[in-house]
C-alpha positions as CSV (number, residue, x, y, z in Angstrom):
1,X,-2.9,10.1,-5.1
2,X,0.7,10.7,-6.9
3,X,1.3,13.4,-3.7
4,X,0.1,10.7,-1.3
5,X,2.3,8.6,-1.8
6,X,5.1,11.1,-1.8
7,X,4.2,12.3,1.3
8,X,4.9,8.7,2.3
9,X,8.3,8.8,1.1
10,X,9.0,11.6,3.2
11,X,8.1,9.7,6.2
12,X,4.3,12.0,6.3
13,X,0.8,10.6,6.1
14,X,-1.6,12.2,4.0
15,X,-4.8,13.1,5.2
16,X,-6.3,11.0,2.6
17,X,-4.6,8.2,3.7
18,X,-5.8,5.4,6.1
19,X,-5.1,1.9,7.4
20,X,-6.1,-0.9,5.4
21,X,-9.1,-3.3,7.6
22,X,-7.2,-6.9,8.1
23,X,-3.8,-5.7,8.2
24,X,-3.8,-5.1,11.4
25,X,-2.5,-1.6,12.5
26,X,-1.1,1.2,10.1
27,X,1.5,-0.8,8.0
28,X,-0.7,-1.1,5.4
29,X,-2.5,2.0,4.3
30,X,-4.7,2.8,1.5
31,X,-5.1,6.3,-0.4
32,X,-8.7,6.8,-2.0
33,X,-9.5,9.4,-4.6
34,X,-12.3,10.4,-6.6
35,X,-12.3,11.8,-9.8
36,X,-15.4,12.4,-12.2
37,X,-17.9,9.8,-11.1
38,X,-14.9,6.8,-10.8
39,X,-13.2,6.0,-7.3
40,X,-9.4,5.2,-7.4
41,X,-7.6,3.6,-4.7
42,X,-3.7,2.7,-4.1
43,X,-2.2,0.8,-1.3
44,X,0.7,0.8,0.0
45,X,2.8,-0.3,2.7
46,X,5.6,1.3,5.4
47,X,6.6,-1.5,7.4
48,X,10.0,-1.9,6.0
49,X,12.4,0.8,6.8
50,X,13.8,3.3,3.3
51,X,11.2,1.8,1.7
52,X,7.4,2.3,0.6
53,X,6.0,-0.1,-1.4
54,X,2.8,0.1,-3.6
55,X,1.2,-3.1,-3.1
56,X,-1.7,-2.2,-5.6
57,X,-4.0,0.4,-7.9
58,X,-7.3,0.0,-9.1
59,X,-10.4,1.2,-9.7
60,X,-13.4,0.5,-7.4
61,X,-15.8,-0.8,-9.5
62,X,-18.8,-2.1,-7.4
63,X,-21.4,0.6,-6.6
64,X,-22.1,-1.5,-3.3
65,X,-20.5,-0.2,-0.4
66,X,-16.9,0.6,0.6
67,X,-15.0,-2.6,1.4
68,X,-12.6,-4.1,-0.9
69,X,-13.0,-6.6,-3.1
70,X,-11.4,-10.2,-1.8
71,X,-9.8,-10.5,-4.8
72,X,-7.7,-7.4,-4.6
73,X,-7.4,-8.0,-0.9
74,X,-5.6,-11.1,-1.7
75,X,-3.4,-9.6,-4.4
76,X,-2.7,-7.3,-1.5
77,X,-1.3,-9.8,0.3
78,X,0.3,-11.5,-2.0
79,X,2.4,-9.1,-2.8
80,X,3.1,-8.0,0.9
81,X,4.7,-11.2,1.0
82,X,6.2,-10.7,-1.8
83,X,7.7,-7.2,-0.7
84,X,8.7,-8.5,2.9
85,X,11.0,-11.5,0.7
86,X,12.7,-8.5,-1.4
87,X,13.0,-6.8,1.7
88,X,15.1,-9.5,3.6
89,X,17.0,-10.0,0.2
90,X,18.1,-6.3,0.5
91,X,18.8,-6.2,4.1
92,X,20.9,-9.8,3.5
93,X,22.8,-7.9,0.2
94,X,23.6,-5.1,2.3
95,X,25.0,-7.4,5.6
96,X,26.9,-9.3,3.0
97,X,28.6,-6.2,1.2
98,X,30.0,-5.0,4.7
């Protein structure tokens, strides 16, 4: 996952990594990996340019298919917006400092 998400940084995508459903198109992508008998996944986002943010890491808990839980969905977006605000705030910074 760690290498995922350096591979990011470097402007790559890993093989292991894939859009996000309902964030429509590959701005928000999601790395999953398996280890013992747990499932790990991190999501991330490249819409803003220099930057990758890592929206969110958990565990998959629920034995039950592959979708993600609402509630992390949700935190998700939350914290998209949240990243697209600090974005602007850095962009604004940097116009201001010129």
């Amino acid at each position: 996952m760690g290498y995922a998400l350096y591979q990011a940084q470097l402007g790559l995508k890993a093989a292991s990594a894939k859009p996000l459903r309902g964030f429509g198109g590959a701005g928000v992508l999601e790395v999953v990996a398996n280890y013992q008998t747990d499932t790990y996944r991190a999501v991330y986002t490249v819409k803003f340019s220099n930057f990758i943010f890592v929206l969110h890491a958990f565990q998959k808990k629920s034995r039950k298919g592959i979708t993600t839980p609402k509630p992390n969905i949700d935190l998700v977006k939350k914290r998209l917006r949240a990243a697209q605000e600090d974005h602007e705030a850095r962009r604004a910074a940097k116009e201001l400092s010129k």
